[in-house]
C-alpha positions as a printed Julia matrix, in Angstrom:
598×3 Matrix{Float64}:
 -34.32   15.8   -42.81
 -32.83   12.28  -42.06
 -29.19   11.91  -42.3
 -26.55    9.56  -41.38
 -25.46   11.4   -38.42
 -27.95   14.5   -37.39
 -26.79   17.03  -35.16
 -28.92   15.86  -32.34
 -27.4    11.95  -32.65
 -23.85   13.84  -32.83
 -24.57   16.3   -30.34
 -25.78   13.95  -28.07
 -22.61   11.23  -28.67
 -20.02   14.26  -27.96
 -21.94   14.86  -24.43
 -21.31   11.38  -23.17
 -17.82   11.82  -23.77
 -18.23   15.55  -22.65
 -19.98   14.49  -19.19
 -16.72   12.34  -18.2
 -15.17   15.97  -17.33
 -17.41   17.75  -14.88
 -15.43   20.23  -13.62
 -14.05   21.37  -17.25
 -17.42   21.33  -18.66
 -18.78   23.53  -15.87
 -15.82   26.06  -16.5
 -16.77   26.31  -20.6
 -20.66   26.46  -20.0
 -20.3    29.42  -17.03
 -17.3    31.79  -19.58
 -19.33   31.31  -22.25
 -22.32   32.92  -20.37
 -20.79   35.07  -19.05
 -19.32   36.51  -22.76
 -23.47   36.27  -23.31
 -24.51   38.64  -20.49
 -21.3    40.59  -21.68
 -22.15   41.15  -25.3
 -25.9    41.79  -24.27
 -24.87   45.01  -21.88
 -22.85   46.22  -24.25
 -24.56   48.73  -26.66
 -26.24   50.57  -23.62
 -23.8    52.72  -22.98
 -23.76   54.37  -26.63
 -27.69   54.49  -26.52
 -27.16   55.96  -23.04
 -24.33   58.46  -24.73
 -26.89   59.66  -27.61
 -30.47   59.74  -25.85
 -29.29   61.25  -22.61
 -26.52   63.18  -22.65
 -25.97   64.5   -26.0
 -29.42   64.86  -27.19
 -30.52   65.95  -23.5
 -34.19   63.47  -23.4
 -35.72   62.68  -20.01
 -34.26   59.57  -18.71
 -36.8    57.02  -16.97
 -37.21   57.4   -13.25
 -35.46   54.24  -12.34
 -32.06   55.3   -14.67
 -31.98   58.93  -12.88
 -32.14   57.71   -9.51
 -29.3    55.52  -10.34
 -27.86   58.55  -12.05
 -27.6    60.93   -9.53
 -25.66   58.48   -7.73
 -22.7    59.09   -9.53
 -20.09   61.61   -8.5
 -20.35   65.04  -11.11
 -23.68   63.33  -12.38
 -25.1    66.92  -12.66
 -22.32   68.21  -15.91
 -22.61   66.64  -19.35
 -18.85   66.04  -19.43
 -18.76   63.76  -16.64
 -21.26   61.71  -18.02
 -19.17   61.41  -21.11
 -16.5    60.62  -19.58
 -18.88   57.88  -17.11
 -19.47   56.71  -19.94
 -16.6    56.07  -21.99
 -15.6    54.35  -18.63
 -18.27   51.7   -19.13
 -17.8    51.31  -22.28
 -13.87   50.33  -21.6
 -14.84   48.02  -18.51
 -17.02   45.81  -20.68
 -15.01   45.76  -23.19
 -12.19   44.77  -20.89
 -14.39   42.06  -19.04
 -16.09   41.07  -22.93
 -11.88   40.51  -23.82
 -10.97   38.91  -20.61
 -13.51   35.9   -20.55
 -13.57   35.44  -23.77
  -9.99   34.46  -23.58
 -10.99   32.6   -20.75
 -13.55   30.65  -22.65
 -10.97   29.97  -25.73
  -8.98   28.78  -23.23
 -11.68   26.46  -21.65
 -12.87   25.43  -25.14
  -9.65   24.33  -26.73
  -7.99   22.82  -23.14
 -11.77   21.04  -22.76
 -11.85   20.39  -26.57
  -8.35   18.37  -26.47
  -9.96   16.15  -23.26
 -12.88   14.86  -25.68
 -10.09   14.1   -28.8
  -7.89   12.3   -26.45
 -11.13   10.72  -24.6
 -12.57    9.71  -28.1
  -8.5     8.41  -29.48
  -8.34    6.11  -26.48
 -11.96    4.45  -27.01
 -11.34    4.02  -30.93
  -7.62    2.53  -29.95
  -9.56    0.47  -27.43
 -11.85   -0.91  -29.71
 -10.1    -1.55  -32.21
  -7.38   -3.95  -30.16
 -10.29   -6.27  -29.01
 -11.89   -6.46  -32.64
 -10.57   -9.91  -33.83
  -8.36  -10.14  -36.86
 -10.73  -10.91  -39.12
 -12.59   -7.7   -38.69
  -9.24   -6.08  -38.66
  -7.73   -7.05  -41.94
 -10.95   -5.24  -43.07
  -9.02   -1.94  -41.86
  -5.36   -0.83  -43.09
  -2.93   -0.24  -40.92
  -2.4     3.82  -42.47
  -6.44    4.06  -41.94
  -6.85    2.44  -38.73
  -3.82    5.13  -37.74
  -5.89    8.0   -39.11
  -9.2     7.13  -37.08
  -7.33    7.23  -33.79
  -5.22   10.04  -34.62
  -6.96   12.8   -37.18
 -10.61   11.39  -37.35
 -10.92   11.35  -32.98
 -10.49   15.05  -33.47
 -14.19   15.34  -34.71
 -14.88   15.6   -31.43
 -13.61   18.4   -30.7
 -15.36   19.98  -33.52
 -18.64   19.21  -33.17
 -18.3    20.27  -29.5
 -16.7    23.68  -30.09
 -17.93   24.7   -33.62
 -21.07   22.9   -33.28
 -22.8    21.97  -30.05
 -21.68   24.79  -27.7
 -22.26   27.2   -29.99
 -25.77   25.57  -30.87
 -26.39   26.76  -27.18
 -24.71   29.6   -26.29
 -26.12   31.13  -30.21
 -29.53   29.9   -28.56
 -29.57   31.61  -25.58
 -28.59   34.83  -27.11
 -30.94   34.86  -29.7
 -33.91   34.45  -27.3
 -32.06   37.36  -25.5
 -31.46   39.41  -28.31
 -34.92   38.68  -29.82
 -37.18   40.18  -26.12
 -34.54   43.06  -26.58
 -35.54   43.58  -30.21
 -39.01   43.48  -29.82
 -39.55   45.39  -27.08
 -37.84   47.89  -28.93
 -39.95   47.25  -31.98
 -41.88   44.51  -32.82
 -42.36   45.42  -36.17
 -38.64   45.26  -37.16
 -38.41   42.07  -34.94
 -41.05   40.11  -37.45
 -39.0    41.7   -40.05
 -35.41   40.13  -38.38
 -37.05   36.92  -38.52
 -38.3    36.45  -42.11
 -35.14   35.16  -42.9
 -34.97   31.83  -41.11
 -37.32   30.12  -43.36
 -35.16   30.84  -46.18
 -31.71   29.86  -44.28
 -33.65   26.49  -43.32
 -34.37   25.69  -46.81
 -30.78   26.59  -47.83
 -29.51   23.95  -44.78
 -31.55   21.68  -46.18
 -30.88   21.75  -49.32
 -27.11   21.63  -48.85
 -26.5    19.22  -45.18
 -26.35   16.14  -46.99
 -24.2    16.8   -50.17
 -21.72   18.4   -47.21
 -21.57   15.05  -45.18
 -21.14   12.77  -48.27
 -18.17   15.49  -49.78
 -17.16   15.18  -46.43
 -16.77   11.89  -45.75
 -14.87   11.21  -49.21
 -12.92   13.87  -48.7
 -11.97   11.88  -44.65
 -11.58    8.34  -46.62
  -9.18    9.84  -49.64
  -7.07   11.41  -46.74
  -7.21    7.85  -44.97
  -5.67    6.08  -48.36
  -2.73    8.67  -48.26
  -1.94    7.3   -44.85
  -2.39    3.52  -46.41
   0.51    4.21  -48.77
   2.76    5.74  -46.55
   2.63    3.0   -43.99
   2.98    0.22  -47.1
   6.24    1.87  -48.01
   7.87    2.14  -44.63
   6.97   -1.17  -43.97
   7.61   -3.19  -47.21
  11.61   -0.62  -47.43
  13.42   -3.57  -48.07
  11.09   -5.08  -50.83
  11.0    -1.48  -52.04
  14.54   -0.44  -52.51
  15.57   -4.35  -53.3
  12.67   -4.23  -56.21
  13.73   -0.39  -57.17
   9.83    0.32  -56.91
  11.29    4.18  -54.89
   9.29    6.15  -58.48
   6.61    3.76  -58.44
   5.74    4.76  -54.72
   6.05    8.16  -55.24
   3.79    8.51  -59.12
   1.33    6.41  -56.36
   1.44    8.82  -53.74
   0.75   11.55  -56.17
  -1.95   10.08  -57.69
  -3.4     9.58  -54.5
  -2.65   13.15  -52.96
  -4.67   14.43  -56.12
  -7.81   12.47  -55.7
  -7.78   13.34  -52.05
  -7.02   17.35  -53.05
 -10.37   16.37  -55.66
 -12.61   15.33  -52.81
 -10.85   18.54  -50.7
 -11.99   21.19  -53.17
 -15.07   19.22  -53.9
 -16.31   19.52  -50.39
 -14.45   23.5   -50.51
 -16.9    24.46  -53.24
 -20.24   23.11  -51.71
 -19.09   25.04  -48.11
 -18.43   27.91  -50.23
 -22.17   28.18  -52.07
 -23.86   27.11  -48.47
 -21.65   30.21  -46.89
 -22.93   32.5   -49.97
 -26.37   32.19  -50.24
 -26.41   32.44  -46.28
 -24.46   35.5   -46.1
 -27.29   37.0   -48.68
 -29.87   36.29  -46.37
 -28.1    38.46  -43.92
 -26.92   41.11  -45.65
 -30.8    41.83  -47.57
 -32.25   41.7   -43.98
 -30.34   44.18  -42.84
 -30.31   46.32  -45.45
 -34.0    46.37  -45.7
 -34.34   47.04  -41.82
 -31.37   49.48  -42.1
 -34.14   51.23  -44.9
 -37.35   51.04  -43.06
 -35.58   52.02  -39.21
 -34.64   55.38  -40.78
 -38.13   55.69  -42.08
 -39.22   55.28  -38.49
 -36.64   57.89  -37.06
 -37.41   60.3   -39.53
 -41.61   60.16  -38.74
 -40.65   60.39  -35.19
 -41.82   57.2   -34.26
 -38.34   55.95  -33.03
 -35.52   58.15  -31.3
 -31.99   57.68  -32.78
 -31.09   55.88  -29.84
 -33.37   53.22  -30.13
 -32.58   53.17  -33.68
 -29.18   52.69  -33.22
 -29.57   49.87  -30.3
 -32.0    48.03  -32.66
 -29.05   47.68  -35.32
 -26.26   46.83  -32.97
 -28.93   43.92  -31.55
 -29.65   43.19  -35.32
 -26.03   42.69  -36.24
 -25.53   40.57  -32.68
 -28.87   38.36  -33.58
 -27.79   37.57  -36.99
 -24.14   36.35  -35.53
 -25.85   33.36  -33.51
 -28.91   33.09  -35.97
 -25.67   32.21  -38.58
 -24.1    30.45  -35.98
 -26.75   27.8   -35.72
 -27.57   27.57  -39.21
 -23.5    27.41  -39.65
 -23.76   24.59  -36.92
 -25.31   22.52  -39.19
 -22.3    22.44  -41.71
 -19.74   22.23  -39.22
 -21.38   19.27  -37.64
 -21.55   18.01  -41.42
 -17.67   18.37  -41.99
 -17.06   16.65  -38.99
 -19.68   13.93  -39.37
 -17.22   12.43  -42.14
 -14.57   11.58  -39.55
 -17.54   10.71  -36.68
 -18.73    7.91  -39.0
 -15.5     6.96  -39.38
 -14.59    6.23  -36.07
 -18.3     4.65  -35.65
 -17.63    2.06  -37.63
 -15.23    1.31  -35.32
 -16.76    1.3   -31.8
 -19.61    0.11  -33.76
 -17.8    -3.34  -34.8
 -18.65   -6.03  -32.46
 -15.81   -7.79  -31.21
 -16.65  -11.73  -32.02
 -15.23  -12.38  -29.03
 -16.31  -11.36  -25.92
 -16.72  -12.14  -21.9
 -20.13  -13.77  -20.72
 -21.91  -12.09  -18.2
 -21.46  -14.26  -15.61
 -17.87  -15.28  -16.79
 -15.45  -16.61  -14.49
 -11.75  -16.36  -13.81
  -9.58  -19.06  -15.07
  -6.78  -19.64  -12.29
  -4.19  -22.25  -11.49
  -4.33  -24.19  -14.55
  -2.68  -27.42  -15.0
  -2.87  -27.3   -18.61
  -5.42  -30.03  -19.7
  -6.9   -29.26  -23.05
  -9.78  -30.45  -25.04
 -11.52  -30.43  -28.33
 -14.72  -31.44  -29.05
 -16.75  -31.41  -32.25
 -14.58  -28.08  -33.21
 -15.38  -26.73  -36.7
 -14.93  -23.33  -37.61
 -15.12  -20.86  -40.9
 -14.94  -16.97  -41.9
 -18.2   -15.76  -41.75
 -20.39  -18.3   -43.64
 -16.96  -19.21  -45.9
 -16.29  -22.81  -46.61
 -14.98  -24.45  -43.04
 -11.24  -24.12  -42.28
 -11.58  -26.63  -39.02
 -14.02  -29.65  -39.76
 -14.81  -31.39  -36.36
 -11.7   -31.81  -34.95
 -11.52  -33.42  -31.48
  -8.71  -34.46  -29.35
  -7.14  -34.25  -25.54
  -3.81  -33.3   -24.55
  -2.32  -34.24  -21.2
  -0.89  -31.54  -19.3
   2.46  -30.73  -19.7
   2.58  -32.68  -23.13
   3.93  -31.73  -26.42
   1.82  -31.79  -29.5
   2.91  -31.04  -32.82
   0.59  -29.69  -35.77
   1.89  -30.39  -39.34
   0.01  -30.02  -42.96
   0.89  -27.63  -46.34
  -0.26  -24.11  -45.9
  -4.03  -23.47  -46.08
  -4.51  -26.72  -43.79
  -5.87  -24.57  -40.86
  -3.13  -24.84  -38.53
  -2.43  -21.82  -37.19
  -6.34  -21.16  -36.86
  -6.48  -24.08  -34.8
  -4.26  -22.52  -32.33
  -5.42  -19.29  -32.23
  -9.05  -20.94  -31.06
  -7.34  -21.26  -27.63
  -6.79  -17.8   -26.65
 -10.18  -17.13  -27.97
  -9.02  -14.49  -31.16
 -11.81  -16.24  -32.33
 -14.33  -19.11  -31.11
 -15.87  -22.12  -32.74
 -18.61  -22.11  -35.17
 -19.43  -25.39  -34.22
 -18.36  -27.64  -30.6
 -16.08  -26.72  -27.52
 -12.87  -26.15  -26.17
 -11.94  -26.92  -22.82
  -8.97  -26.28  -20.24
  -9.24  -27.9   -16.91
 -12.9   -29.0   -17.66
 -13.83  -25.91  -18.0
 -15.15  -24.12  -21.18
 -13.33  -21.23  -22.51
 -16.69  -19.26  -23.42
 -17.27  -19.35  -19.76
 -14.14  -18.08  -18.52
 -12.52  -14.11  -18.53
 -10.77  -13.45  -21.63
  -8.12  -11.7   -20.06
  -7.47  -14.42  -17.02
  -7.34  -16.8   -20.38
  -4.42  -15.02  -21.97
  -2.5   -14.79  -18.92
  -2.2   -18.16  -19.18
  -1.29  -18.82  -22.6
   2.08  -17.81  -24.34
   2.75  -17.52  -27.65
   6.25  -17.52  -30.26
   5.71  -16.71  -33.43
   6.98  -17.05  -36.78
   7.89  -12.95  -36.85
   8.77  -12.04  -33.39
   6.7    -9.16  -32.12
   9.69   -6.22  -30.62
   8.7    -3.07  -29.93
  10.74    0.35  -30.3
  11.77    0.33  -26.14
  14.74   -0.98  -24.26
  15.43   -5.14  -24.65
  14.24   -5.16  -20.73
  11.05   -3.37  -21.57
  10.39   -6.04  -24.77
  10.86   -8.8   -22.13
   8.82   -7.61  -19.85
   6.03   -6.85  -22.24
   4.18   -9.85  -20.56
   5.15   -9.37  -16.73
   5.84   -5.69  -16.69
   6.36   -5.7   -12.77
   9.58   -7.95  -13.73
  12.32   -7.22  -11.78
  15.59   -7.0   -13.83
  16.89  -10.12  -12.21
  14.22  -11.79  -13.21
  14.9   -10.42  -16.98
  18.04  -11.66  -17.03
  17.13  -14.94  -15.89
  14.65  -15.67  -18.78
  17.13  -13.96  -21.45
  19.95  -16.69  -20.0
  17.54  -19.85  -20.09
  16.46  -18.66  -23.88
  20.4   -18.29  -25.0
  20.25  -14.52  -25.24
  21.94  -13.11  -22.45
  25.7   -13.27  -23.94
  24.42  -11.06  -27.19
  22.46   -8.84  -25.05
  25.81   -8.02  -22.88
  27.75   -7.27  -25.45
  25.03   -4.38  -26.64
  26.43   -1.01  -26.07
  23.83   -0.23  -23.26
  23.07   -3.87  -22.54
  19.28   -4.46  -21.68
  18.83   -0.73  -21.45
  19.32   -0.87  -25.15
  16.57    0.68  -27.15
  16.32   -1.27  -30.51
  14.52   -0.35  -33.49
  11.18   -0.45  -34.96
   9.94   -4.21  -34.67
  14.16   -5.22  -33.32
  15.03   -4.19  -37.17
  18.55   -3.52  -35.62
  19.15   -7.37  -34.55
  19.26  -10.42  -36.57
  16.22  -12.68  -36.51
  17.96  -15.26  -34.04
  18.68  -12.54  -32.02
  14.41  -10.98  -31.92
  13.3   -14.48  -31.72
  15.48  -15.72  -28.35
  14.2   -12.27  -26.92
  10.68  -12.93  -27.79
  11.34  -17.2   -26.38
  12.9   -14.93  -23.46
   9.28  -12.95  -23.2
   7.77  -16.42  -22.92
   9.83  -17.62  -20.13
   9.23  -14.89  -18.33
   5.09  -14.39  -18.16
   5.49  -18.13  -17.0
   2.4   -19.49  -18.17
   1.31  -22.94  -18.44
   0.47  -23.36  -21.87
   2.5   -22.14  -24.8
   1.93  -22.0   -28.42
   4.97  -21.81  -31.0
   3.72  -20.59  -34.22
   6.74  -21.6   -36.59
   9.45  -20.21  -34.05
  12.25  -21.15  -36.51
  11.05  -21.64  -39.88
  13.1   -18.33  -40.9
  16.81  -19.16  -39.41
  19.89  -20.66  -40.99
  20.54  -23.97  -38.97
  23.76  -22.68  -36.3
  21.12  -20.03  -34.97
  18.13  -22.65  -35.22
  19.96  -24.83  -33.18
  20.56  -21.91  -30.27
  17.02  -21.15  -30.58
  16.04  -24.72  -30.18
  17.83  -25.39  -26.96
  15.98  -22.2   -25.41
  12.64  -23.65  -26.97
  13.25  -26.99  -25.12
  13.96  -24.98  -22.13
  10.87  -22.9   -22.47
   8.15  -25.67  -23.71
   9.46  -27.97  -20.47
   6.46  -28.66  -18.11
   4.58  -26.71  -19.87
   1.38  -27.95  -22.33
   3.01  -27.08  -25.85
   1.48  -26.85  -29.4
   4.19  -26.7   -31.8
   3.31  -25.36  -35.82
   6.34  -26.44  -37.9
   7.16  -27.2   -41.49
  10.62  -28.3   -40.8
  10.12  -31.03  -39.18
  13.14  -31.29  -36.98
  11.57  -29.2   -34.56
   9.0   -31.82  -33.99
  10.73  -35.48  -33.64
  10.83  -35.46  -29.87
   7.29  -34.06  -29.61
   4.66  -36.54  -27.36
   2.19  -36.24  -30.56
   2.13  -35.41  -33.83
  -1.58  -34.51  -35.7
  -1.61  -34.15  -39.25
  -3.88  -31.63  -40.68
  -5.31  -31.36  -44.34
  -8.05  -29.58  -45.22
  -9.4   -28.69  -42.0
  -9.16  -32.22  -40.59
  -6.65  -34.13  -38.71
  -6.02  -37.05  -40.96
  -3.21  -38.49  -38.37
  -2.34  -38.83  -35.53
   0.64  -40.4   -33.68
   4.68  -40.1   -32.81
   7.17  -39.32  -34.97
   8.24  -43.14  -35.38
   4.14  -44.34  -35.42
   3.72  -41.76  -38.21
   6.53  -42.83  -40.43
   5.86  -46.72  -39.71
   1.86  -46.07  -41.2
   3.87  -44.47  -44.8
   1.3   -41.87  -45.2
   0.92  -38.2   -45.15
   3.28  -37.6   -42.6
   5.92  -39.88  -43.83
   5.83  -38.36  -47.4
   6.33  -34.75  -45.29
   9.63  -36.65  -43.88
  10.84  -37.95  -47.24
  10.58  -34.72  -49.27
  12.33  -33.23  -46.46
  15.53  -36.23  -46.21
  14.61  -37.28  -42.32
  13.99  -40.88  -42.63
């Protein structure tokens, strides 16, 4: 049967990750056989108790001479009470290591979650945001955090048992049929009919499963759009709206929850059937046996405790099969993560890109989402080092794409970028962004200490040197007067301080990683004009000496800039200073009429 994800593809992708562990995978694989060898000795001792000592039969040679060893071998009651004393050790050694090996299995089980979690988080940062916006933040939180788990599950519910249930029915099955082979053909005529039933019900379990995986991922989805859109929510009153969505969402996912609950259910039935006629009718034709002599009551008896023992694993396996189904929905899920291709990615042979003096060039660039219309359309230009260059155009004009082609979130559909000479598909990604600093628009703050935001670049930063940047980008005075000062731990994304306040802290970042070329994304499009000016002096302070592109609709961030390019639809239709732009009374100098500048 061809599915999506068959055990063996699933077994075998759990392995890789289960491989990274040695010594913890050694540890499961030798308790677990061990509880095999366990549960195999343990119905001697009754057949022992009813063939030899209460019904008095001839043991074999071998078991007298062992026998006879034991002290008071030669009185019935001390064999009893041997016995009963074997019977109690392997049941205390069967107890003991198997709590051992649920011990090994969930400690060993967490390793692959947290091994799978990190991969999928991993991924998922170097995917470029194009492939991300595919993803919501609520689902891209559930693939890292409930779906890794799946893991875990096929390992312990699935694949271990797969071998451990294999092992023991080969065991069980030599037992059995030495015993006789006549009930052992009988055992076995059930497998054909609990393969049909797997077949039959494998892939209806990993499509109910799967839905059942992406309706819990939409649940997650509209709890992160709430927290995150509060404001708009209380300001809009939208708090019933929210919460009739979240029910209607909770039901289809409780839907696709029984859904996949009822087609477990009829799969568990209709094996359980299978297992309960088979022994019934070996139950009926052992006591046949017995009763013509042809087996003892011993035998008898050991031939159902192995029967009840080789059905376990014989279920086992075929109850593999739907475990590995349940947890197949999540596995795809976080497949078609590790299975995205970043866009972007180092060459082979890629270099390190080190002590840049900032020269940067366009040639030919055009670029556009995946076979869309073109957002760049062969732009081409140099900047000196150290210079200033400002990018200007109505929204849609493919500004901030343009920028974001030179830390590589995404490359060029068409021509080159270069820095230094030097092509940035043939440099390290990572020496790249070292050298590169961005401001945006929304300052990225994180839920640490105002230290730990402005070290986010330079982490090895001593606190002296944190101060520094947060007094050349005008923040130092408001971070003093901070009840813990830079030890202050602010809120999700700096919600507790005003946007002047997250974006000098975020100029502050900047001025700390030190790097030669910056990019300011709209740093002040969003302030009133006192704090605008405060963030502009720390701006100047930041962009000096350093090779600066500047994205700005008000424009009196950009008068002092050493260029100006105009973009409209994907094109730089000028090009020029502030005073050579407003002299040719085009695009530019309409921009700086509407806004009262001239």
């Amino acid at each position: 049967m061809q599915t999506l994800f068959s055990l063996w593809r699933l077994s075998a992708w759990v392995w890789a990750y289960a491989r990274r562990f040695p010594v913890q995978l050694t540890a499961v694989l030798s308790m677990n056989v061990t509880s095999i060898i366990l549960s195999l000795a343990k119905p001697w001792p009754m057949v022992f108790l009813i063939d030899y000592v209460l019904k008095d039969n001839r043991m074999p040679s071998w078991l007298g001479n062992a026998i006879e060893l034991l002290p008071g071998s030669e009185h019935r009651l001390h064999l009893v009470i041997w016995t009963a004393g074997a019977i109690f050790l392997l049941f205390v050694l069967e107890w003991g290591c198997g709590l051992g090996a649920r011990y090994a299995n969930i400690t060993f089980g967490q390793r692959l979650t947290n091994a799978v979690a990190a991969d999928t988080l991993n991924h998922l940062q170097r995917l470029s945001p194009f492939v991300q916006h595919g993803f919501s933040i609520g689902d891209k939180i559930q693939r890292v955090t409930s779906d890794a788990g799946c893991a875990t599950t096929i390992f312990r519910d699935a694949s271990l048992p797969l071998i451990t249930s294999a092992i023991t029915l080969l065991s069980m099955l030599g037992i059995m049929w030495q015993i006789s082979s006549a009930l052992a053909i009988l055992a076995l005529l059930v497998i054909p009919y609990m393969m049909l039933v797997f077949w039959l019900y494998a892939r209806p379990m990993l499509d109910h499963s799967y839905r059942e995986k992406d309706a819990e991922g939409r649940i997650y989805q509209v709890i992160e759009q709430t927290f995150s859109g509060l404001p708009a929510v209380k300001a809009f009153g939208r708090e019933q709206m929210n919460e009739e969505l979240l029910r209607k969402t909770t039901g289809h996912t409780l839907n696709a929850v029984v859904s996949s609950l009822k087609v477990q259910l009829q799969f568990k039935i209709l094996m359980d059937l299978a297992i309960a006629l088979g022994t019934a009718c070996i139950f009926w034709i052992g006591a046949q046996s017995v009763l013509a002599g042809e087996m003892t009551v011993g035998e008898i008896v050991l031939f159902l405790s192995y029967l009840a023992a080789f059905y376990a694993p014989l279920a086992a396996i075929m109850y593999t099969g739907s475990a590995t189904q349940a947890a197949a929905g999540s596995a795809r899920r976080i497949h078609e993560i590790i299975s995205a291709s970043p866009e972007v990615i180092d060459k082979p042979h890629a270099v390190p890109l080190r002590q840049v003096r900032g020269l940067i060039r366009f040639e030919g660039v055009s670029f556009c989402y995946e076979q869309q219309r073109e957002v760049l359309h062969d732009i081409s230009f140099e900047v000196e080092p150290g210079h200033r260059i400002a990018l200007v155009g109505p929204s849609g004009a493919g500004k901030s794409t343009l920028v974001s082609l030179i830390p590589r979130f995404f490359d060029p559909t068409v021509g080159r970028i270069l820095i230094d000479g030097q092509d940035l598909r043939d440099v390290q990604l990572a020496s790249l962004r070292h050298q590169i600093a961005l401001v945006l628009q929304e300052p990225v703050l994180f839920a640490v200490t105002i230290a730990e935001n402005i070290a986010y670049g330079r982490p090895g930063a001593s606190l002296a040197e944190i101060e520094a940047a947060a007094r050349a980008a005008n923040a130092n005075d408001f971070i003093r007067q901070l009840p813990n000062g830079y030890q202050t731990i602010i809120g999700e994304r700096g919600a507790t301080l005003s946007g002047g306040e997250r974006q000098r802290i975020s100029i502050a970042r900047a001025l700390l990683k030190n790097a030669p070329i910056l990019i300011l994304d709209e740093p002040t499009s969003a302030l009133d004009a006192e704090t605008e000016g405060l963030v502009m002096q720390a701006l100047q302070t930041l962009a000096r000496g350093r090779t600066t592109f500047i994205i700005a609709h008000r424009l009196t961030t950009v008068r002092q800039v050493d260029r100006i390019f105009v973009l409209q639809d994907g094109q730089i239709v000028e090009s020029g200073t502030h005073e050579q732009l407003v002299g040719l009374a085009g695009v530019y100098a309409r921009y700086v009429s509407l806004q009262s500048l001239a």
